[in-house]
C-alpha positions in Angstrom: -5.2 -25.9 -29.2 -3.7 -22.6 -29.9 -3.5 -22.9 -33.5 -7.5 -22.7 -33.3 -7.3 -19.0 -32.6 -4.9 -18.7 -35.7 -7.1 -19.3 -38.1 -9.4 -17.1 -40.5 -10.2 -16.0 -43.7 -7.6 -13.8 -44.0 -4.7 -16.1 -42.9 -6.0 -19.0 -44.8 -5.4 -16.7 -47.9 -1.9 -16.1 -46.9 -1.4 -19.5 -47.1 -3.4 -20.5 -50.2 -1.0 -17.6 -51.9 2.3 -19.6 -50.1 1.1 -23.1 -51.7 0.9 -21.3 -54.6 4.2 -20.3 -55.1 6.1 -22.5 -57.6 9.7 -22.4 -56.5 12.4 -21.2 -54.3 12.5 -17.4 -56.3 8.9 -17.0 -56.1 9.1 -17.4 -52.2 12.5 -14.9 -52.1 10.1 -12.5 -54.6 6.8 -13.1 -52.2 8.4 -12.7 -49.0 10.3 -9.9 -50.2 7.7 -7.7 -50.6 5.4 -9.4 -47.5 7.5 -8.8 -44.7 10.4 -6.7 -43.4 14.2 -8.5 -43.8 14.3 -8.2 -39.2 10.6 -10.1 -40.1 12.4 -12.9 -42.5 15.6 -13.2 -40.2 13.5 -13.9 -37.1 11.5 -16.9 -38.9 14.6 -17.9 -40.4 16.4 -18.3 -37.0 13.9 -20.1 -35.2 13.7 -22.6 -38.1 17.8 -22.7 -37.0 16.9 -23.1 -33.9 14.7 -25.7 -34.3 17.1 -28.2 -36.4 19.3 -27.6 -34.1 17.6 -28.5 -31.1 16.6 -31.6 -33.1 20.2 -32.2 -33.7 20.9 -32.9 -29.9 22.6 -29.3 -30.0 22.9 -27.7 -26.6 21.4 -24.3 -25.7 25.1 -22.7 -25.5 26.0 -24.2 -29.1 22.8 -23.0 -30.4 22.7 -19.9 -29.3 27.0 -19.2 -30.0 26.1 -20.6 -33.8 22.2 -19.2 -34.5 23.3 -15.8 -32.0 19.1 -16.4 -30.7 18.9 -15.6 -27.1 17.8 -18.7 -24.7 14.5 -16.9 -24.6 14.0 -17.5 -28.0 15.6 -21.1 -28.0 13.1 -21.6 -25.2 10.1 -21.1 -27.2 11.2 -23.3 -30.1 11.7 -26.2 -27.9 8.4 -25.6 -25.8 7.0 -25.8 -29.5 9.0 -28.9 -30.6 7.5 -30.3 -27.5 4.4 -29.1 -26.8 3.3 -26.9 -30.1 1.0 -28.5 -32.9 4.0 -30.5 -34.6 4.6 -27.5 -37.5 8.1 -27.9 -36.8 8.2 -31.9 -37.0 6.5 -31.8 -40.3 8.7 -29.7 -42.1 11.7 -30.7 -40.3 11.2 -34.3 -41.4 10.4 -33.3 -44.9 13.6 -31.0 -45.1 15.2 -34.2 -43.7 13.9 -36.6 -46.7 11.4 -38.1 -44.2 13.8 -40.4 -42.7 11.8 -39.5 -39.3 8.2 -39.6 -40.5 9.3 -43.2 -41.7 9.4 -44.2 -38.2 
């Protein structure tokens, strides 16, 4: 599993300091100063991508409404299907858990 070679001491305290964050400004306040706005934009998109493509959305509408290239829409899918189920998790949540439910 890929998500094996992720992990560390150094990106386990990134994510400790995310959990840690109380609300919505915190995160804008955080990420702000973390990472570049082209940084921000690019998670933000596949995160787009990836609702959409849950959505039923073709490749064309996705990529006329989110502007990713097919590349990118590509590697959200191959991670919908195949990834470590990141995506599922917070896309059900986002969605009220109406999918973990089933």
């Amino acid at each position: 599993m890929q998500i094996d070679k992720l992990r560390g001491q150094e990106l386990d305290q990134l994510f400790d300091a995310i959990l840690l964050l109380k609300d919505r400004e915190e995160c804008y306040r955080f990420f702000d100063d973390l990472a570049t706005m082209n940084e921000i934009q690019s998670l933000t998109q596949r995160l787009s991508v990836a609702k959409m493509l849950d959505e039923g959305e073709t490749y064309q509408e996705i990529a006329d409404k989110s502007k990713a290239s097919t590349t990118t829409i590509s590697r959200v899918k191959r991670a919908l299907t195949y990834g470590s189920g990141g995506y599922r998790i917070a896309l059900d949540r986002l969605n009220g858990g109406k999918k973990e439910e089933n």
